[in-house]
MARRONU-518711 format. One record per residue (C-alpha): x negated, y, z; residue in one letter. Coordinates in steps of 0.2 Angstrom, whole numbers, padded with zeros to 4 digits, always signed. Example, Ala and Ser with C-alpha at 12.3 -4.5 7.8 and 13.67 -1.06 7.14 Angstrom:
2
-0062-0022+0039A;-0068-0005+0036S;
REM end
This chain:
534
-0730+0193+0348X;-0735+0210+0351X;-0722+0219+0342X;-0709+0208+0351X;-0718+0213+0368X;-0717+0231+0364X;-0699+0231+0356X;-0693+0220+0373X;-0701+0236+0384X;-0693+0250+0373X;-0677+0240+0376X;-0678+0238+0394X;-0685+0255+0396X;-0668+0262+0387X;-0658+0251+0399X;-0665+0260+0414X;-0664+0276+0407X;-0646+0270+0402X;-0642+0266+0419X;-0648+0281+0428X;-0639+0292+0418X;-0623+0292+0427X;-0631+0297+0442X;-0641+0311+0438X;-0624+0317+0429X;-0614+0315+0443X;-0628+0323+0455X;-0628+0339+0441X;-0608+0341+0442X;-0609+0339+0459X;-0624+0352+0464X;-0614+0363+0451X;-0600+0365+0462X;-0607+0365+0476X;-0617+0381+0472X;-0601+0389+0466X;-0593+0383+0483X;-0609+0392+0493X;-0605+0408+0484X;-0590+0411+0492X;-0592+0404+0511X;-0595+0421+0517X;-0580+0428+0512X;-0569+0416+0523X;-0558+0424+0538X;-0554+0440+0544X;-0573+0444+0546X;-0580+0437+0529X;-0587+0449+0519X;-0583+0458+0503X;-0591+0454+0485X;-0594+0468+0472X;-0590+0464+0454X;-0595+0471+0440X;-0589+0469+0421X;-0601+0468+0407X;-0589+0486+0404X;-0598+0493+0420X;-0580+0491+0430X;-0583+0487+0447X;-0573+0476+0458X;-0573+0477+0476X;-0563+0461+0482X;-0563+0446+0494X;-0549+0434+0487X;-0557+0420+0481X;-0546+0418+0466X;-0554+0435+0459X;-0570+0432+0466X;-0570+0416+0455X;-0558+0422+0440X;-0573+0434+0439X;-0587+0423+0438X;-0600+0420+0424X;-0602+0402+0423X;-0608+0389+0411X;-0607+0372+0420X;-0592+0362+0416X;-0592+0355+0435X;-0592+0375+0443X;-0577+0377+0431X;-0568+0366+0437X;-0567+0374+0455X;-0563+0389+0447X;-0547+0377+0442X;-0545+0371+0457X;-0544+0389+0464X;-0530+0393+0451X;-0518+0378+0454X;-0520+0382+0473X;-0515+0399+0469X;-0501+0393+0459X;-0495+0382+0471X;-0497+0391+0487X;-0502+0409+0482X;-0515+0410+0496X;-0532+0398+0505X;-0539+0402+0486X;-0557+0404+0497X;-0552+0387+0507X;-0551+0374+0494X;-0563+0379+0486X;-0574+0377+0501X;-0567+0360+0506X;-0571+0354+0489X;-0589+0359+0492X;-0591+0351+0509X;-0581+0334+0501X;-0594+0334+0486X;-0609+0336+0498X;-0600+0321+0509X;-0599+0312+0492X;-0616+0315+0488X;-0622+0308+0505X;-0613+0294+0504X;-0617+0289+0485X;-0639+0290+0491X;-0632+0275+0505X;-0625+0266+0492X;-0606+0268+0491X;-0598+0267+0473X;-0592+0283+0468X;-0574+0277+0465X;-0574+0267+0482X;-0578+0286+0489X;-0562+0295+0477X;-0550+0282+0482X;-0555+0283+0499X;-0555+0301+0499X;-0536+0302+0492X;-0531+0290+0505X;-0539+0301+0518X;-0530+0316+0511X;-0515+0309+0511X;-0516+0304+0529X;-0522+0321+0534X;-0502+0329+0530X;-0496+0314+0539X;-0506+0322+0557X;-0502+0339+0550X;-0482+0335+0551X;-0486+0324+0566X;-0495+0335+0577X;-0496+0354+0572X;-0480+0357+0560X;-0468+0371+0569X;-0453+0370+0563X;-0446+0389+0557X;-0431+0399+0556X;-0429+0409+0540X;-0419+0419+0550X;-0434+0425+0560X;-0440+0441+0552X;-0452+0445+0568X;-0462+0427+0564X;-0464+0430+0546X;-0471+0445+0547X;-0482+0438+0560X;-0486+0426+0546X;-0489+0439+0532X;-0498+0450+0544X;-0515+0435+0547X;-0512+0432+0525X;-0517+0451+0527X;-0531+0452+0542X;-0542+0443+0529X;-0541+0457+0517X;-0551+0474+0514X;-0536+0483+0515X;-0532+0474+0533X;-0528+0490+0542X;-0513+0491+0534X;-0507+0475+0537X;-0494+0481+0548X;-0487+0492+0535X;-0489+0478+0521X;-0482+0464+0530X;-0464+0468+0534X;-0464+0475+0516X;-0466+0459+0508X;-0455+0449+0521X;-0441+0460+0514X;-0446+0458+0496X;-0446+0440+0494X;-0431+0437+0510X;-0420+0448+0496X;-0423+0440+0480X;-0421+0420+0488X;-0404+0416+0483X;-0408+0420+0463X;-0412+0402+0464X;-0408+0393+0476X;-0413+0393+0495X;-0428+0386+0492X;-0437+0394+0479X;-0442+0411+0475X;-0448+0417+0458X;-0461+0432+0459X;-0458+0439+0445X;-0442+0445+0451X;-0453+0457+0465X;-0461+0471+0456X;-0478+0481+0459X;-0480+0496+0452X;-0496+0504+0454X;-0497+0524+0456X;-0512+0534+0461X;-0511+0547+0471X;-0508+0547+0492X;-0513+0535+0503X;-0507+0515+0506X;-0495+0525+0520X;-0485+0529+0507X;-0479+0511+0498X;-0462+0508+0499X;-0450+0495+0494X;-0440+0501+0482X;-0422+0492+0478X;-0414+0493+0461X;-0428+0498+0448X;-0443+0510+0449X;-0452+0514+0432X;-0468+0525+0431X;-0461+0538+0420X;-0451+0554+0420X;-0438+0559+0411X;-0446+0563+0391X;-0433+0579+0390X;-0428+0595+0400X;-0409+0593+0403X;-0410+0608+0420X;-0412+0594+0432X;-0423+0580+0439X;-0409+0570+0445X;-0394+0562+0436X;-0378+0556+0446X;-0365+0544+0442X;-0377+0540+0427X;-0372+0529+0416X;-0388+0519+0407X;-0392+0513+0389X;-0407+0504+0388X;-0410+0503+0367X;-0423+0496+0356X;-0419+0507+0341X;-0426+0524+0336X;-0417+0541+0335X;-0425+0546+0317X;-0423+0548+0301X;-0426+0529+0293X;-0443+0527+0283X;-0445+0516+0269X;-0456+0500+0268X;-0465+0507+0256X;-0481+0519+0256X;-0474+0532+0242X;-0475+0551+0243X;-0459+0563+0234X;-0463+0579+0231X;-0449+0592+0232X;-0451+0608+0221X;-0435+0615+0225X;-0431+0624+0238X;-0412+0619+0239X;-0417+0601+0238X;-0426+0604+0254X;-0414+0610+0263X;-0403+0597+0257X;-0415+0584+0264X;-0418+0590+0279X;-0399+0594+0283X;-0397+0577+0279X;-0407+0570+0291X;-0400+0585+0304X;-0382+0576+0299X;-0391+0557+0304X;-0399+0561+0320X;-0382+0572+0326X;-0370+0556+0323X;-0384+0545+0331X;-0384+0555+0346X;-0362+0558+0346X;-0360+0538+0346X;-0371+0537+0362X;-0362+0554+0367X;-0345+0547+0364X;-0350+0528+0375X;-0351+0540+0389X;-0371+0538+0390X;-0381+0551+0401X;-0396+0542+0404X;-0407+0534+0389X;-0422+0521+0391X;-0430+0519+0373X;-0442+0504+0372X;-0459+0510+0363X;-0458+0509+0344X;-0471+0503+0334X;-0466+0521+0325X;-0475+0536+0331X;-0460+0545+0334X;-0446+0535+0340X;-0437+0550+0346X;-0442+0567+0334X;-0442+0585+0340X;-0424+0588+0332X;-0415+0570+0341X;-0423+0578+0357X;-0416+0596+0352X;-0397+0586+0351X;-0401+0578+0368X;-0404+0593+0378X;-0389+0601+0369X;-0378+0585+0377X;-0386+0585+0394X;-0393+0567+0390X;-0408+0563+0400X;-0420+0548+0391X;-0435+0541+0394X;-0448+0537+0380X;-0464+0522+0378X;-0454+0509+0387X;-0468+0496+0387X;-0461+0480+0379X;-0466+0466+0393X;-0455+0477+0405X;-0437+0473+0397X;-0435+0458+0403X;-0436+0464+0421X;-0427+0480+0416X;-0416+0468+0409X;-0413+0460+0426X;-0412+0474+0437X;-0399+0484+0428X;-0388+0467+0421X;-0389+0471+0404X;-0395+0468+0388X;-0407+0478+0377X;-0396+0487+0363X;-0405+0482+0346X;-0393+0493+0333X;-0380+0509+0335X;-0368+0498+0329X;-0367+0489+0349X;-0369+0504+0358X;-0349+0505+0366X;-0349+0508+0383X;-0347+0490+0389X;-0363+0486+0385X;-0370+0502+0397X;-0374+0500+0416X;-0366+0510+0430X;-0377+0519+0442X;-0375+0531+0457X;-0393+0540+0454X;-0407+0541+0443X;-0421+0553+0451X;-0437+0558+0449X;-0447+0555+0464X;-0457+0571+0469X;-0475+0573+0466X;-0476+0556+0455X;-0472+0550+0439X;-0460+0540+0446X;-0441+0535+0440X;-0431+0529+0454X;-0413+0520+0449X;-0403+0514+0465X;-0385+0512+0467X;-0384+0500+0451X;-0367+0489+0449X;-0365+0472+0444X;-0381+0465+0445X;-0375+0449+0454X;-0375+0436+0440X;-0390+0440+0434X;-0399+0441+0451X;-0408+0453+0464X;-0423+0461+0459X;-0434+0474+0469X;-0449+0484+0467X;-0466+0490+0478X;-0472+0507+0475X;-0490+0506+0480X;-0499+0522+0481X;-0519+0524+0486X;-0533+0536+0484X;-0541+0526+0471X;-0539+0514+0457X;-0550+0500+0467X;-0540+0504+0485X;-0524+0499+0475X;-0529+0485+0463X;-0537+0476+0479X;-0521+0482+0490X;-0509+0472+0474X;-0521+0456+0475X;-0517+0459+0494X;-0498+0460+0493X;-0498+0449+0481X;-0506+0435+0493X;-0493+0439+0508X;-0478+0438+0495X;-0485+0420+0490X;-0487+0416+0508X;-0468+0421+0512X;-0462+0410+0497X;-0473+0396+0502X;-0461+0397+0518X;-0446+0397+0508X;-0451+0380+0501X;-0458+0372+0516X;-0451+0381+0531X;-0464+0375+0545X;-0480+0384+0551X;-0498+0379+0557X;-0508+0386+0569X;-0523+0395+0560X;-0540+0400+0568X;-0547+0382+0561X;-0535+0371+0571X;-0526+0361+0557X;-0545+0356+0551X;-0551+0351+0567X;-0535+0341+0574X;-0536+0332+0556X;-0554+0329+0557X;-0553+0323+0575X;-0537+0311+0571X;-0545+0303+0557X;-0561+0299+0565X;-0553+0288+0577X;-0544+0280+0562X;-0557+0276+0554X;-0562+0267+0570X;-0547+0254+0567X;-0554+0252+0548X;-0565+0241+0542X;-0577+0239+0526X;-0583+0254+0518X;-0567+0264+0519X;-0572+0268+0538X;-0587+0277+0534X;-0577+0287+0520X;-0565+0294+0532X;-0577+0298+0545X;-0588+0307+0531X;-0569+0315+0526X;-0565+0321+0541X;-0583+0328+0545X;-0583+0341+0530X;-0565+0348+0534X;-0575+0355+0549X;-0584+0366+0536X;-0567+0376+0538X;-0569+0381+0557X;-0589+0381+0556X;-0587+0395+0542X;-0575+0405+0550X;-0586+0407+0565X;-0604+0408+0556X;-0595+0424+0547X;-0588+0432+0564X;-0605+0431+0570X;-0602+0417+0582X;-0614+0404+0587X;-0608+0391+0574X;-0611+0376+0583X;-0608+0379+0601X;-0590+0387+0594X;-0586+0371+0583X;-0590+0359+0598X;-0581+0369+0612X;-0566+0368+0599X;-0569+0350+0598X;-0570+0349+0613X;-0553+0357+0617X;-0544+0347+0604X;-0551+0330+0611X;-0543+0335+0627X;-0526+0339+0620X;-0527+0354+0617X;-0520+0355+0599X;-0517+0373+0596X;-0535+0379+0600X;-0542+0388+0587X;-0555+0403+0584X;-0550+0420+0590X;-0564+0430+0579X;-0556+0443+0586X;-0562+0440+0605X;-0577+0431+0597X;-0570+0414+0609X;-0557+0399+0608X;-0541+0401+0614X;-0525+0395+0612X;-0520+0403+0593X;-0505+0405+0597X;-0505+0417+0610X;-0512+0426+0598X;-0499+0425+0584X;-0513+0419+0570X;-0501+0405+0559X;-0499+0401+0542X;-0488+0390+0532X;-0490+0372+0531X;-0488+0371+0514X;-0505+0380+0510X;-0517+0371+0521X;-0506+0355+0513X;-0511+0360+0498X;-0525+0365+0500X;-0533+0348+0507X;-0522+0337+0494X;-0531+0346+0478X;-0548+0349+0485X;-0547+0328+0486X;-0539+0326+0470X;-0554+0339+0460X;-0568+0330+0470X;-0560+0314+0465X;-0560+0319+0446X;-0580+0325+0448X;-0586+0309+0456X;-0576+0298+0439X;-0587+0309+0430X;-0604+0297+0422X;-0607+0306+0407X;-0606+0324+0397X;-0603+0324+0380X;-0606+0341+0369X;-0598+0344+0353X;-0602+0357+0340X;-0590+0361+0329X;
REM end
């Protein structure tokens, strides 16, 4: 009797441990992103403050993208990595608001949490949450949404311009932002009008002056020289072979030695390889080739002292160490193909070219002027220049942010207003849908539409604003009809955003609210963590 007494208690005893195991998992994950969420709130806005990262290397970072922030981060709890996941597919999708959803995740897990201690089913919360979500684009193209003109160069750059006031290198935003407006507004029709591929806007990176001096650069920029002294740093009318062969004598497979005892032989051998290199270089001679690019060779030398000696002879300028994740690219701005053997190297298979200089005072080849490129589509490159390697790795992220932006205009081509005003219209407008609802979905939405105001409260804790009294007075303003009321951090006030040119584009705040709903929906299905060791 006793044993079945005690053997009853274990079993009951494992049925409530059992059963509160999901919670205290769900609790974990969700404390877990929260913390990681916390981490980065001051960073929000165009007063948020700068994190310094440094490597296990000793490199340091200085950065306030959340992306990097959280590409950066150490962390060992599934739940945090999956904000750091979150923070990727919004960068993926919209290129900028990295810092945002991340944010708005946090304050929906913290909702979540509140909600779970009264009671509520964690999926009751999810599905309830991905409605709420879904009915916040619905107020956003309701209410806020401005149509836009591609056409209107002066409001994208107005556009790119706030993408930039949130960034170290905001100073230069007025340099920066027309910079990639033009970037991304000539490479749109490659496929389509509404779509734009990055990769066909180049950054190259070259220290030495100041931001001042970044340029958009049309045609194809590389960071070389020319590799031989043909008497001029320039070459006109130059016609281009872009090859993938080296100009040496052949090696064998083989690790061998031959040892030549004879004198004669010698010179025979090496007038032999003389005779090679000479009818290498007349075939690209004879093609009518004045400008070589040589992709770098797994050979040490791809091009030896005596196939330089012949090029000088023939006036043909080339360029060594082309790095191999740069021919496709090069591909595409010139309109060729890589030459892999002498045997294709004719003269239709080179590219026309009115110049090919060297830009003064950088390591810098400039190509403009390059014909019949059409088919294969526009390409164009940024020179960025800075006084130090972390002023222009923080000033690519930076760029990098305001191209995405202008894309995500391509694809959706309607603005917001920006200062907080999208969260606070949708957090107004849902409250009183909730107030038509019944069940326990009204109290999800009223919970929903609460934490978007994270957005606006941050952005005025981080100016140094009286948090509350600002988010009420916005709330305020808003309840009154007031839909474009937002927070001027500049004047430290709300006003009316517009007058003060602060938008952004629909399709990041879109985006942002849509995967913030869906991650916290995927941490909230979550009852149990398994480990496998393999």
């Amino acid at each position: 009797m006793t044993n079945k007494t005690q053997a009853n208690g274990m079993r009951n005893s494992m049925q409530f441990k059992d059963k509160s195991k999901p919670d205290e998992i769900r609790i974990s994950n969700i404390e877990a992103a929260k913390a990681v969420s916390d981490a980065i709130r001051t960073s929000l806005g165009p007063k948020g403050m700068d994190k310094m990262i440094q490597s296990a290397s000793g490199e340091v970072t200085i950065t306030n993208d959340g992306a990097t922030i959280l590409k950066q981060m150490t962390l060992l709890h599934p739940a945090a990595k999956m904000l750091v996941e979150l923070s990727k597919a919004q960068d993926v999708e919209a290129g900028d608001g990295t810092t945002s959803v991340v944010i708005i995740a946090g304050s929906l897990l913290d909702a979540a949490q509140k909600l779970i201690a009264k009671g509520i089913h964690p999926t009751v919360i999810s599905e309830a949450f991905q409605s709420a979500a879904k009915a916040c684009i619905d107020i956003l193209e309701e209410r806020l949404a401005i149509p836009l003109n591609l056409n209107d160069t002066e409001a994208l750059t107005r556009v790119a311009s706030t993408a930039l006031n949130s960034k170290v290198v905001s100073q230069y935003s007025s340099l920066l932002a027309p910079i990639a407006v033009q970037a991304v507004m000539k490479v749109r029709g490659n496929y389509g009008d509404n779509n734009v591929d990055l990769r066909d806007i180049r950054i190259v990176k070259k220290l030495g002056g100041t931001l001042d001096d970044t340029e958009l650069i049309e045609g194809l920029c590389l960071p070389h020289r020319f590799s031989n002294d043909i008497g001029t740093k320039k070459v006109e009318k130059a016609k281009i072979g872009l090859i993938q062969f080296c100009i040496s004598p052949p090696k064998t497979d083989m690790d061998n030695q031959v040892i030549v005892s004879d004198y004669t032989q010698m010179d025979k051998i090496l007038k032999e390889e003389r005779n090679y290199i000479l009818n290498i270089i007349k075939q690209i001679k004879k093609a009518g080739c004045n400008v070589l690019l040589i992709q770098k060779s797994i050979l040490r030398d791809a091009v030896n002292d005596l196939a330089i000696h012949f090029l000088n002879k023939t006036k043909i300028a080339f360029v060594r160490d082309i790095e191999r994740e740069d021919i496709e690219f090069i591909c595409k701005a010139l309109g060729c193909r890589p030459i892999a053997s002498l045997d294709h190297f004719v003269s239709e298979n080179l590219v026309s070219a009115d110049l090919v200089e060297e830009m003064p005072g950088a390591k810098i080849l400039k190509i403009t002027g390059i014909q019949n490129v059409s088919a294969m589509g526009k390409t164009v490159n940024v020179l960025l220049r800075g006084s130090n390697k972390m002023v222009i790795e923080e000033a690519e992220r930076s760029i990098h942010d305001a191209l995405c932006v202008i894309r995500c205009l391509v694809k959706k081509q309607a603005l917001l207003p920006g200062g907080g005003a999208p969260e606070i219209e949708m957090a107004l407008r849902l409250t009183e849908l909730s107030r038509s609802m019944t069940g326990l979905h009204s109290v999800c939405y009223r919970a929903f539409a609460e934490s978007l105001e994270i957005i606006p409260f941050t952005l005025a804790e981080n100016a140094g604003l009286h948090s509350i009294q600002t988010v009420t007075e916005l709330r305020q303003r808003h309840a009154a009809g007031e839909k474009t009321a937002g927070i001027n951090v500049r004047k430290g006030t709300v006003t009316n955003i517009l007058d003060e040119n602060v938008l952004q584009p629909f399709l990041v705040t879109a985006s942002a609210v849509t995967l913030a709903a869906e991650t916290v929906r995927s941490i909230l299905k979550i009852d149990d963590v398994i480990t496998t060791v393999r």
